[in-house]
C-alpha positions as CSV (number, residue, x, y, z in Angstrom):
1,X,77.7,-186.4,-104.7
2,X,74.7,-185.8,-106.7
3,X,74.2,-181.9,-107.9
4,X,71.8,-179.8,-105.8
5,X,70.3,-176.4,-105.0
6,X,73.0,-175.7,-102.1
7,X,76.0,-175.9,-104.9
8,X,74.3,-172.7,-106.8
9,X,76.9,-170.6,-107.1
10,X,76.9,-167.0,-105.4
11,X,74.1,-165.3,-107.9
12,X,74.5,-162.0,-105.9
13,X,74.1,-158.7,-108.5
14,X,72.9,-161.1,-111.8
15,X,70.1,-160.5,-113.1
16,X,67.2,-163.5,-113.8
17,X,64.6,-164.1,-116.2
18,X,62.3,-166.9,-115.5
19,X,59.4,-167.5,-117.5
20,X,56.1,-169.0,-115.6
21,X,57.9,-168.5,-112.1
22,X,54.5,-168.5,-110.8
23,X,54.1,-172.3,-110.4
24,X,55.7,-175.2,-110.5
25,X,59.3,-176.2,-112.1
26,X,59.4,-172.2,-112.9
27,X,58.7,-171.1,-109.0
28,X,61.0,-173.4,-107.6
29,X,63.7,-172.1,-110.3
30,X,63.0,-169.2,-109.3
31,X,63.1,-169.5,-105.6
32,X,66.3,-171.0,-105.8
33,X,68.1,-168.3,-107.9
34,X,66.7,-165.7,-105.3
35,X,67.9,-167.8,-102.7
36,X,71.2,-167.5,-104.2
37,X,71.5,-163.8,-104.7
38,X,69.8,-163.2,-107.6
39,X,67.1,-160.7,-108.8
40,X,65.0,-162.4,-110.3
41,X,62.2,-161.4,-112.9
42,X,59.2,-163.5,-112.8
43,X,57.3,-163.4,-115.8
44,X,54.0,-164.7,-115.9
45,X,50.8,-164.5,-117.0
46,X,48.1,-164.9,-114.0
47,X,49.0,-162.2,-111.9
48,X,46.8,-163.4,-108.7
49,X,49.2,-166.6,-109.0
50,X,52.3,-164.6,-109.3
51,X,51.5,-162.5,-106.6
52,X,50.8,-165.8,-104.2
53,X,54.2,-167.0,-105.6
54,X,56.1,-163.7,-105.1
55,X,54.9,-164.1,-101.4
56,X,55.9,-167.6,-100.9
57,X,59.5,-167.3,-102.1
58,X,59.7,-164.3,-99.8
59,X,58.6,-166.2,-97.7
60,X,61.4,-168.7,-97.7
61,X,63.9,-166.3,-98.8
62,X,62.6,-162.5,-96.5
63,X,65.3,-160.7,-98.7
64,X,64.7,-161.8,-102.0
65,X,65.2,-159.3,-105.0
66,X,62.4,-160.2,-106.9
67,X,60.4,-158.2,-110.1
68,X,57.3,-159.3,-111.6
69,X,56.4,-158.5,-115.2
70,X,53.3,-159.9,-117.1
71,X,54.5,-162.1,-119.8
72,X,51.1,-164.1,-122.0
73,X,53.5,-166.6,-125.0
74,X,50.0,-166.7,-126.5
75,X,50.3,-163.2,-127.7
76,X,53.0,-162.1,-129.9
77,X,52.5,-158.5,-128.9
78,X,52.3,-159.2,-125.2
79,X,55.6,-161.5,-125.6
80,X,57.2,-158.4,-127.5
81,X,55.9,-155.7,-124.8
82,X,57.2,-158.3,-121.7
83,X,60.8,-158.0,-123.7
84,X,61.1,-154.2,-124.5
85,X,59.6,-153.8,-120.0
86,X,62.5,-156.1,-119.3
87,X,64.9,-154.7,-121.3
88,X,64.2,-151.0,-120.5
89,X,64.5,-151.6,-117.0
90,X,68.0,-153.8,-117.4
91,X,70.8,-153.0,-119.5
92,X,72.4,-156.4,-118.8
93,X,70.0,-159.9,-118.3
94,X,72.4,-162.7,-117.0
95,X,70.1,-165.7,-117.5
96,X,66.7,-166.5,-119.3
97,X,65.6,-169.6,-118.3
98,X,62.7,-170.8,-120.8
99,X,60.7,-172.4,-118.8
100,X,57.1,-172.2,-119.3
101,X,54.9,-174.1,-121.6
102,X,51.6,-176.4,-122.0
103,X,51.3,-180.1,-122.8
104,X,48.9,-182.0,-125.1
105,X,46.8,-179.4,-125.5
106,X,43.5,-180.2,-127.4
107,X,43.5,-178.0,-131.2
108,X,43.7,-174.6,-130.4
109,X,45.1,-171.1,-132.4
110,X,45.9,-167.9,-130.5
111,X,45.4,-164.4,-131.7
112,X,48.1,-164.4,-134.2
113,X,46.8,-167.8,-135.5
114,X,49.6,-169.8,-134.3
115,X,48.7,-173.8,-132.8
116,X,49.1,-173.4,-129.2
117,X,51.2,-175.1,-128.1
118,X,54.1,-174.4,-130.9
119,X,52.9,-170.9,-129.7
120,X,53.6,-171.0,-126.5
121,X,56.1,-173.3,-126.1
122,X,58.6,-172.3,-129.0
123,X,57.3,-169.3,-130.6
124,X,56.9,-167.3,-127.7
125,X,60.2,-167.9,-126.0
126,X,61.6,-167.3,-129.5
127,X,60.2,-163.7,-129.4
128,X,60.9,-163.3,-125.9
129,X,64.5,-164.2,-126.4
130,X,65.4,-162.2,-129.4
131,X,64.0,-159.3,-127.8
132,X,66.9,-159.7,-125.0
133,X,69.4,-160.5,-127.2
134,X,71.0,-156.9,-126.7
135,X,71.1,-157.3,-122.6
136,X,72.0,-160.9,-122.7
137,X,75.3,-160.3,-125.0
138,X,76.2,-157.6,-122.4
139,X,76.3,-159.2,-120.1
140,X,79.6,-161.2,-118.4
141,X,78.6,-165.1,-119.9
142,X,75.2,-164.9,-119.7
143,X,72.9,-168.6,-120.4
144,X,69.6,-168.8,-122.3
145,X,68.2,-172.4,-120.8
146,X,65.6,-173.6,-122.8
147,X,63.2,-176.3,-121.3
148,X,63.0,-179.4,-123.3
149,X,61.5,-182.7,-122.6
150,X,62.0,-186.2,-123.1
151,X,58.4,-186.5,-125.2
152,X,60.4,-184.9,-127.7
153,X,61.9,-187.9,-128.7
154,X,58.0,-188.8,-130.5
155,X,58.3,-185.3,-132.2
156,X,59.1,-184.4,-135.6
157,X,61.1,-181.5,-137.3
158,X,58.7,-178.7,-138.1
159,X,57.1,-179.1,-141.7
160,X,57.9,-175.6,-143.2
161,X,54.5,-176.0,-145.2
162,X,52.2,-176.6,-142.1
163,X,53.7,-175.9,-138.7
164,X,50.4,-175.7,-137.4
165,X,49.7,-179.5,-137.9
166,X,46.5,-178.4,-139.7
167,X,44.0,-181.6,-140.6
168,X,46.6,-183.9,-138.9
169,X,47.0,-182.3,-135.6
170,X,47.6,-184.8,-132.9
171,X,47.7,-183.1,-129.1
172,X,50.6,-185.8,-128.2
173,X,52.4,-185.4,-131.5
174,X,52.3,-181.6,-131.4
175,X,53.6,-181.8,-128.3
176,X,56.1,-183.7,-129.2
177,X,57.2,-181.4,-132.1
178,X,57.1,-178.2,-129.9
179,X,59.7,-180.1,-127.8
180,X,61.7,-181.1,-130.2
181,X,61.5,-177.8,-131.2
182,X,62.9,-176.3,-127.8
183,X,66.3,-178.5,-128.1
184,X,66.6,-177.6,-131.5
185,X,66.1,-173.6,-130.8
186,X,68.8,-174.1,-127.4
187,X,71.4,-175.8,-129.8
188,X,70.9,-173.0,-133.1
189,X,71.3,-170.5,-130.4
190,X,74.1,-171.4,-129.2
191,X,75.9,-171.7,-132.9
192,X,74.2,-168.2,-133.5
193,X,76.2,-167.0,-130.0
194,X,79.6,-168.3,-130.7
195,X,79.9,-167.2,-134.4
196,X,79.0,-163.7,-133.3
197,X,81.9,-163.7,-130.9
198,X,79.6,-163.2,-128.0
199,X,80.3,-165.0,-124.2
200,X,76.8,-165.4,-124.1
201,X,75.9,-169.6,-124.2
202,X,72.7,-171.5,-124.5
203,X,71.8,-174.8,-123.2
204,X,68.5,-177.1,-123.0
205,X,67.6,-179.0,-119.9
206,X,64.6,-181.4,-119.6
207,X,63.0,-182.5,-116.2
208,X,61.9,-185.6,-116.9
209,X,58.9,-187.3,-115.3
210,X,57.9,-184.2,-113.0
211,X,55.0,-184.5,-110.6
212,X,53.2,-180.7,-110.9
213,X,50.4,-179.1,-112.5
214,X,50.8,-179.2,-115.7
215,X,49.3,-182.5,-116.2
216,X,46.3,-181.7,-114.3
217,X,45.9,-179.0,-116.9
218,X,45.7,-180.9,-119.9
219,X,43.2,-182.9,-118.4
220,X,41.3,-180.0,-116.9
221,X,41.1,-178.7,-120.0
222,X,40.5,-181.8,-122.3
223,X,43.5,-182.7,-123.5
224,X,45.5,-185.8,-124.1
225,X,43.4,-187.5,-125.1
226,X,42.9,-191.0,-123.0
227,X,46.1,-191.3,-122.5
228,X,45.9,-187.9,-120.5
229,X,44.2,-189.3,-117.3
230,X,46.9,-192.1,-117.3
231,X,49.7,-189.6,-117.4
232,X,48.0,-187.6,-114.7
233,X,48.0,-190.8,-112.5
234,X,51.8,-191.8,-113.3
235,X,53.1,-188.6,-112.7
236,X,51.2,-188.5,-109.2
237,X,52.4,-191.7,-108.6
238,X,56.2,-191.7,-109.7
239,X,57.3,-188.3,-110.7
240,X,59.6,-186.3,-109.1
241,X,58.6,-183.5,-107.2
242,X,59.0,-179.9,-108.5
243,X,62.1,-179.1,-106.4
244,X,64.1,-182.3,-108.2
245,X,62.3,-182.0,-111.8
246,X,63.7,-178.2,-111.7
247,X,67.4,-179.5,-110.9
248,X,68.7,-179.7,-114.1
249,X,67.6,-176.3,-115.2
250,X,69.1,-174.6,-112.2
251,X,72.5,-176.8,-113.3
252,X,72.4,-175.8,-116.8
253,X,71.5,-172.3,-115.9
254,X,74.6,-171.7,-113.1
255,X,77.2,-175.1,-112.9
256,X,80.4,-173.4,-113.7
257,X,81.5,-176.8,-115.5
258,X,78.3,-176.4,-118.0
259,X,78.9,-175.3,-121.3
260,X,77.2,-173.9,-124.0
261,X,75.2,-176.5,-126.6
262,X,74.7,-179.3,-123.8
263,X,71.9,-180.7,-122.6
264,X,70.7,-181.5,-119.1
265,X,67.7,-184.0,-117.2
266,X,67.6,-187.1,-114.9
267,X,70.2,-190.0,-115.2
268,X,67.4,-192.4,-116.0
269,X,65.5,-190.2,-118.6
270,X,62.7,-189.6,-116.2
271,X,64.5,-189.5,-112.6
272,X,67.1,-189.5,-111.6
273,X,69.9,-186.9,-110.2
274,X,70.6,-183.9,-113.1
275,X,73.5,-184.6,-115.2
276,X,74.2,-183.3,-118.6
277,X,73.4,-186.3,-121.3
278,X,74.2,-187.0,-124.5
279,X,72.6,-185.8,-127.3
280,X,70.7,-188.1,-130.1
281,X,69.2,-187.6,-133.4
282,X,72.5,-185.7,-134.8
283,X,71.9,-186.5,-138.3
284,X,70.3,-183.9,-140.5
285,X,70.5,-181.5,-137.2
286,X,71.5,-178.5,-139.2
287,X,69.0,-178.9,-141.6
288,X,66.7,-179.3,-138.7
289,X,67.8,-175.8,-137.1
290,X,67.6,-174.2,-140.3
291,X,64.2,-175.5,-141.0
292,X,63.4,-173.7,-137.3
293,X,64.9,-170.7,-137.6
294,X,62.8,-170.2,-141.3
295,X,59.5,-171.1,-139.9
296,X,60.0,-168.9,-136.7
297,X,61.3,-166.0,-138.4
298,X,58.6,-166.0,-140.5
299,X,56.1,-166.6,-138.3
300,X,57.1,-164.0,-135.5
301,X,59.5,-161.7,-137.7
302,X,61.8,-161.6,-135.1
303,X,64.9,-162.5,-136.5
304,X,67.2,-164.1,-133.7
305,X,70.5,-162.7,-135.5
306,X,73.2,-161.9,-132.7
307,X,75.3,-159.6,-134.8
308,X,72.7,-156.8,-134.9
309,X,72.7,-156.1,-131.2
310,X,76.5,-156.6,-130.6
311,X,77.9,-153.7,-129.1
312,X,74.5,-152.0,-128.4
């Protein structure tokens, strides 16, 4: 039988993190791990939206244990103060599902000078995360899911000398690269996990072709090009809906079979019922993580090294 919400595990005293909860694949991730048990923090940056999700999952689920905490992956600072709220108020986080992000966005930089959607995407869930390192390794087998997609199969490795994509930027191909980027953050986690000794595991899951908003937004907001309106039209047309696109996050996130370093989406690449799938592109992958984890530690100065928060 294909995998669905109603085989979630018991997620009864664990502790959620779910990063743009207030819409789409993140609110039905959310919901679900509620639903289950769990108290779930639903960071996010519009509060008015939150607050209209917050009500719907209670809603469906009248004794959901949920928290909200403002979380903008545009701002370093804000991602860092999100982090240290979370972290105060939980001495043990037992999954951080990476989940939000923006796609084709037209040539943008944030405050800290960072392209958009590397920024929000990778560089914010790379703060986010390393600022929960200590709660996540204390806790019993905690997951970090990372959200992936299939465009990052168009994406290149970070160029260490222009991450940024300045005078070639493409809103597709930095896309693509931010993607690719996700996969390659879940997997060098999860290498950085086990040779600490920690239970702690990271995965990557990808939806596929998911019918929600974010299309509409890159075309509300000019991106994609001409190729954005298309997209908007396929994915209205043939993508799954938010409660199937969010399946294989919610498998990689609490299957008991899942492991550490795999990768989840849709049978078919873009629907399809969640299974774990192989991974591609293995040659030169280390060099690829180390590339990553140079760039991002330089850009954000957060350092991502387990070791120092073992035993805190």
């Amino acid at each position: 039988m294909p995998w669905s919400i109603t085989d979630i595990p018991d997620q009864t005293g664990r502790v959620a993190v779910v990063t743009g909860a207030n819409g789409g694949l993140g609110l039905v991730t959310a919901s679900a791990l509620a639903g289950a048990g769990a108290h779930v923090v639903m960071a996010a940056r519009d509060p008015d939206k939150t607050a209209d999700a917050r009500a719907s999952i209670l809603a469906a689920h009248p004794g959901a244990s949920l928290e909200v905490v403002p979380l903008d992956l545009a701002s370093q600072e804000g991602t860092r103060e999100a982090a240290a709220r979370i972290a105060a108020s939980h001495d043990q986080v037992d999954l951080l599902i990476n989940n939000a992000g923006v796609m084709a966005m037209p040539e943008r930089r944030t405050e800290d000078g960072f392209e958009t959607q590397l920024a929000i995407d990778h560089l914010g869930h790379w703060t986010l995360t390393d600022g929960l390192l200590a709660p996540l390794v204390r806790a019993d087998r905690a997951r970090v899911v990372t959200v992936t997609s299939f465009a990052r199969h168009s994406g290149r490795r970070i160029d260490p000398d222009n991450p940024h994509l300045e005078g070639r930027y493409d809103d597709w191909g930095a896309y693509g690269q931010a993607k690719l980027a996700n996969l390659h953050f879940a997997l060098g986690l999860d290498r950085q996990l086990r040779a600490a000794g920690v239970r702690a595991r990271s995965l990557a899951a990808h939806p596929g072709l998911a019918h929600t908003d974010l299309q509409k937004r890159t075309v509300r907001e000019g991106g994609g090009g001409s190729a954005g309106p298309f997209w908007e039209r396929v994915t209205a047309d043939y993508g799954m809906p938010a409660e199937r696109a969010a399946l294989p996050q919610l498998r990689a996130a609490t299957d008991p079979r899942a492991k550490g370093g795999q990768l989840y989406g849709p049978r078919w690449v873009v629907t399809g019922r969640a299974v774990r799938l192989p991974l591609y592109r293995r040659i030169g992958l280390s060099r690829s993580i180390e590339v990553l984890w140079d760039v991002s530690q330089r850009l954000t100065g957060a350092s991502m090294t387990v070791p120092t928060v073992v035993g805190t």
